[in-house]
Structure formats: C-alpha cells, structure tokens
C-alpha positions as CSV (number, residue, x, y, z in Angstrom):
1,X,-5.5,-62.8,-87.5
2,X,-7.3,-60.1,-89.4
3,X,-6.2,-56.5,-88.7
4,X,-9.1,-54.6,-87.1
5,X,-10.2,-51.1,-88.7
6,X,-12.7,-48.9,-87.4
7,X,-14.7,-46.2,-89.7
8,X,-16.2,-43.1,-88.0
9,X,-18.2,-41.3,-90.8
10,X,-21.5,-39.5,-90.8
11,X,-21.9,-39.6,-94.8
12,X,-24.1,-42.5,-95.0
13,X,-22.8,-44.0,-98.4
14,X,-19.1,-42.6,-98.1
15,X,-19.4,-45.2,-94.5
16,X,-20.7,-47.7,-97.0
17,X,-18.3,-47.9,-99.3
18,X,-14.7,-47.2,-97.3
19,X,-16.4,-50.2,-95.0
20,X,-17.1,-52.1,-98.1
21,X,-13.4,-51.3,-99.9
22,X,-11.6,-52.2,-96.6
23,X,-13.6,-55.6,-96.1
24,X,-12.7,-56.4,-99.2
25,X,-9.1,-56.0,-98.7
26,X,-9.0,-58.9,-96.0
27,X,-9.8,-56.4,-93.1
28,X,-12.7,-56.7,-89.8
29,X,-14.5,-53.5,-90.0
30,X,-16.4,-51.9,-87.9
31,X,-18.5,-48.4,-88.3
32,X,-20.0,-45.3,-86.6
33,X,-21.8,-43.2,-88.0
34,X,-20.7,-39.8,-85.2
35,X,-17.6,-38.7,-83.4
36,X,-19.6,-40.2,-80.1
37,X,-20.3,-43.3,-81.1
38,X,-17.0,-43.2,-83.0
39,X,-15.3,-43.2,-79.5
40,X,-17.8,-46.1,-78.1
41,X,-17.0,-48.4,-80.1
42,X,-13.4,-47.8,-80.4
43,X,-12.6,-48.2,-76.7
44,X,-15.0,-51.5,-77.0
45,X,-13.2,-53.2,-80.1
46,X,-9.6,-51.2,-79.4
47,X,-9.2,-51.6,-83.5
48,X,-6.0,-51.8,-85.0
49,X,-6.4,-48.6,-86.8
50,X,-9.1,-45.5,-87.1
51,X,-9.7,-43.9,-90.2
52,X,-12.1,-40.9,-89.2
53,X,-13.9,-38.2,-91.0
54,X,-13.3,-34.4,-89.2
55,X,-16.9,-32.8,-89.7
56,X,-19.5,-34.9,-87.6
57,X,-22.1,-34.3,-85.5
58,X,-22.0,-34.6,-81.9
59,X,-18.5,-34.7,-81.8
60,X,-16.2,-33.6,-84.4
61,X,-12.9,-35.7,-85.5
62,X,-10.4,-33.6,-83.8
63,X,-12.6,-34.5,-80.3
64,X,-12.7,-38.1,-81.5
65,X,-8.9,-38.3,-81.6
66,X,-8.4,-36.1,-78.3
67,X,-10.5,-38.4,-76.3
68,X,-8.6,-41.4,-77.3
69,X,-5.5,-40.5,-77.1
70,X,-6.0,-39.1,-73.7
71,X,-7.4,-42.8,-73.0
72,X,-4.4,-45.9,-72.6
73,X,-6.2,-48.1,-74.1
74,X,-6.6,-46.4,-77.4
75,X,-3.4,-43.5,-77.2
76,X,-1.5,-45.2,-79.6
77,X,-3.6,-46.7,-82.4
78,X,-2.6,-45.0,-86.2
79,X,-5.4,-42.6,-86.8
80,X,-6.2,-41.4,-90.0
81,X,-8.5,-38.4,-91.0
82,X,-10.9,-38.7,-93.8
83,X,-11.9,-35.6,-94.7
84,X,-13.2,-33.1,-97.7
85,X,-10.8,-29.8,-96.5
86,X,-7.7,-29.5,-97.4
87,X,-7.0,-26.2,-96.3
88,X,-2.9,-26.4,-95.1
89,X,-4.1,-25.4,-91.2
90,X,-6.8,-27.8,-91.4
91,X,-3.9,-30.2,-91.9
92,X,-1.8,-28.6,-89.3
93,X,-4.7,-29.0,-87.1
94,X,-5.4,-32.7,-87.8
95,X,-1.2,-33.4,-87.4
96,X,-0.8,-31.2,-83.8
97,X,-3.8,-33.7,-82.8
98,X,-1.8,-36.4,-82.9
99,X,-3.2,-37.6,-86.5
100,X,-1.0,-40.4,-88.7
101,X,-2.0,-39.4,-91.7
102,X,-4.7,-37.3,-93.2
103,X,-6.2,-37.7,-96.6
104,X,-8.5,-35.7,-98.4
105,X,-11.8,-36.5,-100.0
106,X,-12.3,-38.0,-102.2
107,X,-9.7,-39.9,-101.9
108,X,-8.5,-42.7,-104.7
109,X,-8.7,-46.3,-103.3
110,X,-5.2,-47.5,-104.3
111,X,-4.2,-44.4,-101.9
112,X,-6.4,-44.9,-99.4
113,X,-5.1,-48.9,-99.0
114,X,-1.7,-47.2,-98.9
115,X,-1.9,-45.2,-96.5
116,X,-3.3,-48.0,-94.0
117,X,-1.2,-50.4,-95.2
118,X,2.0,-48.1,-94.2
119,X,0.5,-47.3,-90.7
120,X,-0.5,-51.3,-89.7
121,X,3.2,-51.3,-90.9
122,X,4.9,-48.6,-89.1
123,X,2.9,-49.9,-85.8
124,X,3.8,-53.2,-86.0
125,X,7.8,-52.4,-86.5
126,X,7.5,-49.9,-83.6
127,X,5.6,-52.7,-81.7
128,X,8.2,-55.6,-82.3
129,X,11.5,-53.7,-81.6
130,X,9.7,-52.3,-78.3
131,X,8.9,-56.1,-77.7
132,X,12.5,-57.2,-78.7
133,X,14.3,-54.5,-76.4
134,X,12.1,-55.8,-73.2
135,X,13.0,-59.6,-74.0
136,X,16.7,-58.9,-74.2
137,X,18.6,-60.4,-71.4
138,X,19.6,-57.8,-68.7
139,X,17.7,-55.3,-70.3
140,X,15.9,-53.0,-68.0
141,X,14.5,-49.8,-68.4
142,X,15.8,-47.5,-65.3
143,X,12.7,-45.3,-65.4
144,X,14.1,-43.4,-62.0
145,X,15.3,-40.1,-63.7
146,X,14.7,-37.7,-67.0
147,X,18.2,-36.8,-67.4
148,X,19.2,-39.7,-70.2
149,X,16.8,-38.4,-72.6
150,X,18.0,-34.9,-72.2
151,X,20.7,-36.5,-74.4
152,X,18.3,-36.8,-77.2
153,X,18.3,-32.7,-77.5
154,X,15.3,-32.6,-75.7
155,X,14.9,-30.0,-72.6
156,X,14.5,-30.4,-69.0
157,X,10.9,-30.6,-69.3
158,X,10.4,-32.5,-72.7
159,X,12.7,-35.0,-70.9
160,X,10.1,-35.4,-67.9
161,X,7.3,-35.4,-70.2
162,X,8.8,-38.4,-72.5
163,X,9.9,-40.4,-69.6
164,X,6.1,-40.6,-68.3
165,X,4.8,-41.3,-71.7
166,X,7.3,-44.3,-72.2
167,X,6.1,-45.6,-69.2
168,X,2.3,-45.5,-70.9
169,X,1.0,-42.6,-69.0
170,X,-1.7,-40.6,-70.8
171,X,-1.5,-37.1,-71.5
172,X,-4.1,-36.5,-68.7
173,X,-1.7,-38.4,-66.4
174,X,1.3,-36.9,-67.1
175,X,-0.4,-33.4,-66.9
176,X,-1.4,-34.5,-63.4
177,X,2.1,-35.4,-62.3
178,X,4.0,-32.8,-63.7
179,X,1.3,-30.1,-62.4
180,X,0.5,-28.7,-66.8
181,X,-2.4,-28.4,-69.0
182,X,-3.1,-31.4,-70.9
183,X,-2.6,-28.5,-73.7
184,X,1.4,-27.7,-72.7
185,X,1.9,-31.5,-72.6
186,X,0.5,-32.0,-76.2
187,X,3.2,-29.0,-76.9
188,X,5.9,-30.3,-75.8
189,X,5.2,-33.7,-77.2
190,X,5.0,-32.0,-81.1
191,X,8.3,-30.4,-80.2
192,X,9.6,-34.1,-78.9
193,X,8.6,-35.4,-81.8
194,X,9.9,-33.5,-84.6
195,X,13.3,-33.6,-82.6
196,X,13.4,-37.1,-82.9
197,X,11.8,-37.2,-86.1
198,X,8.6,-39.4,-85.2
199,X,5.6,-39.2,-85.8
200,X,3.5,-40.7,-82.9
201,X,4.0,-41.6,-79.3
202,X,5.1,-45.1,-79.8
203,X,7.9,-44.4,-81.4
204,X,9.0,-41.9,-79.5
205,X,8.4,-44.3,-76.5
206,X,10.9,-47.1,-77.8
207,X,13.4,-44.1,-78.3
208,X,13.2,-43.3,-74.8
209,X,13.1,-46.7,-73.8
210,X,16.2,-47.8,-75.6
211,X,17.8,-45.0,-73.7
212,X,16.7,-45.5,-70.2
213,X,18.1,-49.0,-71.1
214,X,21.5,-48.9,-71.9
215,X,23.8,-49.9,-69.0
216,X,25.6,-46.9,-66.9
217,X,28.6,-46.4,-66.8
C-alpha cells in the first residue's frame, strides 16, 4: 500500500513540484495550498506523513502542527517543516512544536526523500514493536499508577503526564485531567523526551508502555 504524504504550501509552484517529486517516488499525495485547509484535509485523509511550509496565510505552520497534534487522530504523524528561515530559534521553535524534522528551502531533492524516508521509517519501527509488546502473551500494560516511569529519571509530574499520553490522550486531555495549560504539558513533554532521548510521542509512548508492562515483583 502506498504511503500517504500530505503537502501544505502556499507557494504555488514550490506545491507543484514537492507534489510532483514525491508522486514520483511511489507516494499518494495530497495538497493544500494554507495552514487551514492544511488541517482539513489532514484530519480527512490522516496521511502517513506532513511535510508543511511555516509562513502561510490563514494559519501559519506552527498552528498547523498545534492543532493536530492536540487532535488523536493526527498527534502522532512525522511532520516535517518546509521552510525558507533558517534562523537557529526558528528551528528551536519548529522542534518545541513537536516537529520531526525541519528542512530549509530550498532544499535538494535527494535530501528531501531522505528525510521522509527516515521518518515513514522511524514510525513504522515505533509502530511494530508497540504492536509486538501488546500481542505478547501475558503482557498487559498496568496503566493504574505513574510511579514505574519515575524510574525512567523522569519527575513526579513528567511521570503523570507520560502515563496519559501512552494511553493516547491528547495534550488537551491530559491538560484537563491533570488540571495544566496545554502549554506546561508541551513542557514537560520536551523535558520527557530529551530524557529518554526521543524525538516524538510515539516513542516515548512504547517506552512507557514497555514499563507499565513488565511483571511486579
């Protein structure tokens, strides 16, 4: 089955060609040409992967991302930015959003293909040993308390935080429950993941889940 790749870009012929270069390569591609319409389509066709530009109309690429990762459905596709400032705390910015990856224009094409072809790949590792863990006989995620992932150096809090996420929860639901901004939950997940050396919430998911596993005792 062909791996599904949306485009959100408001450069006419920059869309034109990335959806051109990528449909080429074997992907399904679909296009927006705004951060609004971006979001539209992408909780419509759930693609496997977003590549998205950061300046737009309507709605910028930073919004784009912060929508849909506050959305289940779409929190834990690889997102890439696409965009033409490469400014270190533009990069900063685009990583704290919960980015993948971010590239700057214009970016080569063998570079480009890399860098989606190492996110499909990260997903779908993250996505099978998740997969293998549940299947395992007797294996059963004891979701009941935080205190197991405090052994992964996290605190008290970044503890509660991960255990709702690795049950699927949102940032706007676990914000809810634990009574925090979405804001201070997007803190302490950076902080969870550079101290388990991840990069998105999947993967800090199967950590937790791996750990709220093992048998007591």
């Amino acid at each position: 089955m062909k791996k599904k790749i949306l485009v959100v870009e408001d450069q006419p012929q920059m869309l034109k060609n990335l959806a051109l270069m990528l449909t080429l390569e074997g992907y399904e591609v679909f296009t927006a040409d705004n951060g609004k319409s971006g979001v539209e389509t992408a909780l419509e066709r759930l693609p496997d992967l977003i590549i998205c530009d950061v300046m737009m109309p309507q709605l910028d690429g930073h919004g784009v991302i912060q929508t849909l990762r506050a959305e289940p459905t779409t929190a834990t596709i690889p997102f890439i930015f696409l965009t033409a400032r490469s400014d270190r705390g533009d990069v900063r910015t685009g990583m704290n959003s919960g980015a993948d990856d971010y590239l700057v224009k214009p970016v080569p094409r063998l570079d480009l293909l890399a860098a989606v072809e190492a996110r499909l790949a990260r997903a779908e590792a993250v996505e099978a040993r998740v997969q293998a863990a549940a299947t395992n006989i007797g294996f059963q995620p004891d979701y009941s308390s935080h205190e197991p992932l405090m052994t992964l150096g996290l605190t008290n809090r970044e503890a509660e935080v991960l255990l709702w996420v690795a049950q699927g929860k949102s940032n706007g639901d676990v914000a809810a429950i634990l009574g925090m901004s979405e804001k201070t939950v997007k803190q302490h997940l950076g902080s969870i993941f550079a101290k388990l050396g991840v990069e998105n919430r999947n993967a800090a998911a199967l950590q937790a889940v791996e750990v709220l596993g093992k048998p007591k005792g």
